[in-house]
Residue frames relative to the residue before (quaternion, step in Angstrom):
aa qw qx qy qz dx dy dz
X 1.0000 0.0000 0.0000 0.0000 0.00 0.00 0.00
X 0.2730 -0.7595 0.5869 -0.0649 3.53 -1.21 0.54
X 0.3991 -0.7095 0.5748 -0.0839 3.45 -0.76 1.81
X 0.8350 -0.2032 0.2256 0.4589 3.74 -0.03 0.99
X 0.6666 -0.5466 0.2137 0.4596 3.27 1.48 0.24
X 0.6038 0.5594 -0.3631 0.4366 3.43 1.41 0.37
X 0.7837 -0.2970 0.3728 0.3982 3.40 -1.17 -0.69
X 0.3023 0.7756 -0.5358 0.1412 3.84 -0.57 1.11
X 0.0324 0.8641 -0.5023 -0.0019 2.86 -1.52 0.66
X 0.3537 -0.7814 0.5140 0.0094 3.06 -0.02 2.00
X 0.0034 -0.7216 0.6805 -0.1272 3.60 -1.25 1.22
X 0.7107 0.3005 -0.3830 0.5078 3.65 0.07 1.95
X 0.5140 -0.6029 0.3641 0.4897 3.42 -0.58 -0.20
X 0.8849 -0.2269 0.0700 0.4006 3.60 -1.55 -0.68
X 0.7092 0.3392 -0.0572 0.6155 3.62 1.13 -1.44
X 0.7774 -0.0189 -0.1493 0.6107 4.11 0.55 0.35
X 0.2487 0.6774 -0.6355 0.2745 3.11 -0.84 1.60
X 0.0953 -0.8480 0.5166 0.0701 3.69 -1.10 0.37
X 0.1047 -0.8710 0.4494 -0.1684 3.79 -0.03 2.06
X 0.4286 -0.7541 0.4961 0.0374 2.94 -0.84 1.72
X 0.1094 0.9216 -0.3472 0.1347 4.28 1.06 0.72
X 0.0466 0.7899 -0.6086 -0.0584 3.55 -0.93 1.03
X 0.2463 -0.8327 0.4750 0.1423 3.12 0.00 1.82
X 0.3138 -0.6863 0.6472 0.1082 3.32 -1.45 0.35
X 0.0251 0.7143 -0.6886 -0.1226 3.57 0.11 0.97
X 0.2134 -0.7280 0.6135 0.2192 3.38 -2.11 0.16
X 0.5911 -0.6770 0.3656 0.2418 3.52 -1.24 0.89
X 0.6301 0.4614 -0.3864 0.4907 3.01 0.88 -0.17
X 0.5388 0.6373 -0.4571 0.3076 3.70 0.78 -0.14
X 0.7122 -0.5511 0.3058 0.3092 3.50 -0.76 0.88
X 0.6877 0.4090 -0.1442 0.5821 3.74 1.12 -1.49
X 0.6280 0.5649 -0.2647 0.4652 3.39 0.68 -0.57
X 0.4933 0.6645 -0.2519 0.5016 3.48 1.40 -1.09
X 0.5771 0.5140 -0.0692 0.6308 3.31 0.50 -2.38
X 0.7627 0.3775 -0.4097 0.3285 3.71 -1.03 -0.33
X 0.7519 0.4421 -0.2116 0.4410 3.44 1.06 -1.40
X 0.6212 0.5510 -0.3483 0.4350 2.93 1.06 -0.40
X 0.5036 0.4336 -0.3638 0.6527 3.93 0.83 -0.84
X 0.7514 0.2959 -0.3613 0.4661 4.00 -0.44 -0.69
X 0.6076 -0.5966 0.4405 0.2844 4.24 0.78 -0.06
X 0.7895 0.3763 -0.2022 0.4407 3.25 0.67 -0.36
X 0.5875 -0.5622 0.3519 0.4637 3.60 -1.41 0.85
X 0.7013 -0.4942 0.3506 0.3757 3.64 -1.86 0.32
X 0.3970 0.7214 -0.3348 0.4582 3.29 1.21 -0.88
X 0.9431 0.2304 -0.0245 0.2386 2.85 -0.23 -1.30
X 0.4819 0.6229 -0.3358 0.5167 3.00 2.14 0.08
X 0.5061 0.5744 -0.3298 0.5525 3.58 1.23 -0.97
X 0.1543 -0.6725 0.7144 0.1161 3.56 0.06 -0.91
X 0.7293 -0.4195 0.2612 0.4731 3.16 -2.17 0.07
X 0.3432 -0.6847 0.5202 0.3779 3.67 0.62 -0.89
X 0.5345 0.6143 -0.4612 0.3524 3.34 0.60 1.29
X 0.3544 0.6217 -0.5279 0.4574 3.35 1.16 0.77
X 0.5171 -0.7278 0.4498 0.0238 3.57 -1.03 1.45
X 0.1623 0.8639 -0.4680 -0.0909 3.80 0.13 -0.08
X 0.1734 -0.6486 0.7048 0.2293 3.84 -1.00 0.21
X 0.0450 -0.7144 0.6962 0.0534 3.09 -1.74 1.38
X 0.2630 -0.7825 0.5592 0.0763 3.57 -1.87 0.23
X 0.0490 -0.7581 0.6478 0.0571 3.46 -0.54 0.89
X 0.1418 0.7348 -0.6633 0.0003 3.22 -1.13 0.77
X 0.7979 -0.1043 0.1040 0.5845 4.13 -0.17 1.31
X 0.6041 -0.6587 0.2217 0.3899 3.23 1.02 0.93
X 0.5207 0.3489 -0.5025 0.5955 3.55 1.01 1.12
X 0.4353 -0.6182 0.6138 -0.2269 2.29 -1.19 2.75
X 0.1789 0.5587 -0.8086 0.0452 3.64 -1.28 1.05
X 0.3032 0.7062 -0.6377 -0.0515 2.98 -2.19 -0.31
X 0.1062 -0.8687 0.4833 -0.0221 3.28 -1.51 0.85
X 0.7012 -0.4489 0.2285 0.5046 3.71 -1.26 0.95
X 0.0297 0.6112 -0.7773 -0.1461 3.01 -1.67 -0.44
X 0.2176 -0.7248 0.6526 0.0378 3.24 -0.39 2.03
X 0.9687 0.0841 -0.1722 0.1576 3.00 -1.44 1.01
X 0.1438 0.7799 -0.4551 0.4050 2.80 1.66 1.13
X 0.3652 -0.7240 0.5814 0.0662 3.74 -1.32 0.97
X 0.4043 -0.7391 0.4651 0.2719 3.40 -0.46 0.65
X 0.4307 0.5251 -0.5310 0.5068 3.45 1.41 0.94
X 0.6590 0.4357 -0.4603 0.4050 3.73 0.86 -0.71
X 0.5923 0.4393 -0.4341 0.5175 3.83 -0.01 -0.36
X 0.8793 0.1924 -0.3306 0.2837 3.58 0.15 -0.35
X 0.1243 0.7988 -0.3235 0.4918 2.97 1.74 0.96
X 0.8036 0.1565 -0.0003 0.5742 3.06 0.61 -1.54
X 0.2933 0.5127 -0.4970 0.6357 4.06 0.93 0.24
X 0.8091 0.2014 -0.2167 0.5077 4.00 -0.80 -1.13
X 0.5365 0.6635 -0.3843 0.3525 4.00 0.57 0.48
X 0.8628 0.1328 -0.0623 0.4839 2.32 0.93 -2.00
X 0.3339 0.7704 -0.2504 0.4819 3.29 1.78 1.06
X 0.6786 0.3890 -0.1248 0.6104 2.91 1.68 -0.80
X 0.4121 0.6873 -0.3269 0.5010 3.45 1.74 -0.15
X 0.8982 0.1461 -0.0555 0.4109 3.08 0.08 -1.62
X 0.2363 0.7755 -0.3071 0.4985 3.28 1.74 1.02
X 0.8450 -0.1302 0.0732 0.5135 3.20 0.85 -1.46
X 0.3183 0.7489 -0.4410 0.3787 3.33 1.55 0.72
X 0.0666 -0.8304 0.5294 0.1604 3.78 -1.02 0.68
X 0.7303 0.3458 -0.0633 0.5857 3.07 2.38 0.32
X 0.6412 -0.4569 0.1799 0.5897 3.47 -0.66 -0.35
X 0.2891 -0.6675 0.6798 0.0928 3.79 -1.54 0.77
X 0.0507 -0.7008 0.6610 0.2633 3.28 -1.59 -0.68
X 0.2538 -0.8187 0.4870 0.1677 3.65 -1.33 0.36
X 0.1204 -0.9062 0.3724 0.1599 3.43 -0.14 0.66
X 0.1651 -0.8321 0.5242 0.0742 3.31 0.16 1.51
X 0.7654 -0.2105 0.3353 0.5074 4.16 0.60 0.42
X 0.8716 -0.2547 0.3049 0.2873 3.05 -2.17 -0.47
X 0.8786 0.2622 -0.0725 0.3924 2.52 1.11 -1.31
X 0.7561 0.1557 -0.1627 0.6145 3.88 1.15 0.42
X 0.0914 -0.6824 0.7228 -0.0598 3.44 -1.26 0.74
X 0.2176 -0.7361 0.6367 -0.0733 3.91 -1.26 1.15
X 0.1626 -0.7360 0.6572 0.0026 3.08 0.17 1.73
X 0.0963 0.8631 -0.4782 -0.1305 3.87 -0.93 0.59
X 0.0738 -0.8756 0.4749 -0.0480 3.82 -0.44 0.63
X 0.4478 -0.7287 0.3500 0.3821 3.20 -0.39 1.44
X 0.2981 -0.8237 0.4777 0.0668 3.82 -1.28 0.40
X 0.7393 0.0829 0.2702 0.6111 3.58 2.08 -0.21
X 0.4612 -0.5108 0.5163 0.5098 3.32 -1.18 0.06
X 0.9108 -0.0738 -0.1529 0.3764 2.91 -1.58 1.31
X 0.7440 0.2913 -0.4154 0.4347 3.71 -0.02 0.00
X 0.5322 -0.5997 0.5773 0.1543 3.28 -2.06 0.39
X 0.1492 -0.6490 0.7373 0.1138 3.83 -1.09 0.14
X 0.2631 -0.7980 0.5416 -0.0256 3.05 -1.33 1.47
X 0.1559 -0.6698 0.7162 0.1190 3.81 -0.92 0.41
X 0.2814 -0.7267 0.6262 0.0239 3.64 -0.53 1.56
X 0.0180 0.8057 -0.5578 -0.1986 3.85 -0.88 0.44
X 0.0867 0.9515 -0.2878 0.0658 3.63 0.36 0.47
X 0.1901 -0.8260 0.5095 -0.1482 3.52 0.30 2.15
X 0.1775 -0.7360 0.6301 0.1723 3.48 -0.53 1.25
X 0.7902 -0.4287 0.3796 0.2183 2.67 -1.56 0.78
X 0.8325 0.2991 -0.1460 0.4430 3.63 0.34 -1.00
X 0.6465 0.3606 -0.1056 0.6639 3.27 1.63 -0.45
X 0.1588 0.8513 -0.5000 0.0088 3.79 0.44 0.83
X 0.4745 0.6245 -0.3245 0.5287 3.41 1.51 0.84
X 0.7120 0.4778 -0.2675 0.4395 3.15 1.45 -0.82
X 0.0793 -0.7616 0.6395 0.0681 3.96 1.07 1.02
X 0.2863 -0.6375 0.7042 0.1252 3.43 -1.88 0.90
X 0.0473 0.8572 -0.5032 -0.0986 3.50 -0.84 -0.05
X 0.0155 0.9081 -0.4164 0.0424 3.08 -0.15 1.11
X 0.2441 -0.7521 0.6116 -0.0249 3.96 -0.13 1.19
X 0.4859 -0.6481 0.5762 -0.1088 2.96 -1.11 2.14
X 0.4007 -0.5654 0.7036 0.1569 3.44 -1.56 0.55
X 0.6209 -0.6040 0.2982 0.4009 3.54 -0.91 -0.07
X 0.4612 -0.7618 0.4234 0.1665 3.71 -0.44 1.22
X 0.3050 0.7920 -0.2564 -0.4625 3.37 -0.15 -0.15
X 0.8308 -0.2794 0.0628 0.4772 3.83 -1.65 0.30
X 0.7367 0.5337 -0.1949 0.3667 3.23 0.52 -1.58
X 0.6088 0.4716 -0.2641 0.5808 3.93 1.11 -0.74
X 0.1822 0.9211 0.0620 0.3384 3.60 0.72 -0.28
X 0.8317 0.1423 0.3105 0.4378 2.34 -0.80 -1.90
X 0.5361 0.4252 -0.1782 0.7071 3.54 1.51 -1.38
X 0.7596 0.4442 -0.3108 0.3592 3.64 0.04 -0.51
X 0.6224 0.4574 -0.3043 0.5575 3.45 1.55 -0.32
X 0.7029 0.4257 -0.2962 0.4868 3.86 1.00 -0.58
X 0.4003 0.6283 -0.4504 0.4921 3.35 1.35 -0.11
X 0.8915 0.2277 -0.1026 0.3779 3.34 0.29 -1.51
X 0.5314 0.4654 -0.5843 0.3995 3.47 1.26 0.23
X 0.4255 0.7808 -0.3693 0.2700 3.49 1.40 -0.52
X 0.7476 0.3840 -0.1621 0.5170 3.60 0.65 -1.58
X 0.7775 0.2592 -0.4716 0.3255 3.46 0.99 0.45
X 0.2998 0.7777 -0.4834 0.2677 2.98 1.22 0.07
């Protein structure tokens, strides 16, 4: 999957999920146009390079999320080939440790699929822990959903 044309990678279903995304906005897009302008500055240069990293969170359709300055596009796939290798050779519950700022409690949930316990500590607020608790995932979707995205950075 893909975030504005960048790299993403959604882990839950539709209404509680938790996505690691480097959107890519484009200048030529119409809103994007309209934004830079109100903010003064050319579209170009509002979009930027698109390498700023972001963690998002749905929980019951109340949606937060925040930057992660300076994140490499080696840490996200760090944790993509983790938690890939988890549900690879796990026959139970695992965990993934994506850093400071997220941890992926997993636990099987069914044939084949996993339920997830997102932990998720913004950065600027490392008190403010998110938590977000998954329906049942399943393995095989996934899996495609993790090579997808180790894919687009590759």
């Amino acid at each position: 999957m893909s975030a504005g044309g960048g790299p993403a990678l959604f882990i839950g279903t539709g209404t509680h999920y938790v996505a690691l995304v480097r959107p890519r906005l484009d200048p030529s897009d119409e809103g994007v146009r309209r934004a830079a302008a109100e903010a003064g500055v050319s579209a170009e240069e509002f979009a930027g390079p698109g390498d700023l990293w972001a963690v998002l969170v749905e929980r019951d359709g109340d949606g937060d999320g925040f930057e992660l300055p300076g994140v490499r596009d080696s840490e996200p796939a760090g944790f993509a080939e983790r938690l890939r290798a988890g549900l690879a050779g796990a026959s139970g519950p695992f965990t993934v440790d994506g850093g400071a700022v997220l941890r992926l409690d997993a636990r099987p949930a069914g044939e084949a699929a996993y339920a997830f316990t997102a932990h998720v500590s913004p950065p600027d607020d490392p008190e403010g822990e998110l938590t977000v608790e998954t329906g049942p995932v399943p393995v095989a979707r996934l899996l495609a959903d993790l090579d997808a995205f180790l894919g687009s950075l590759a």
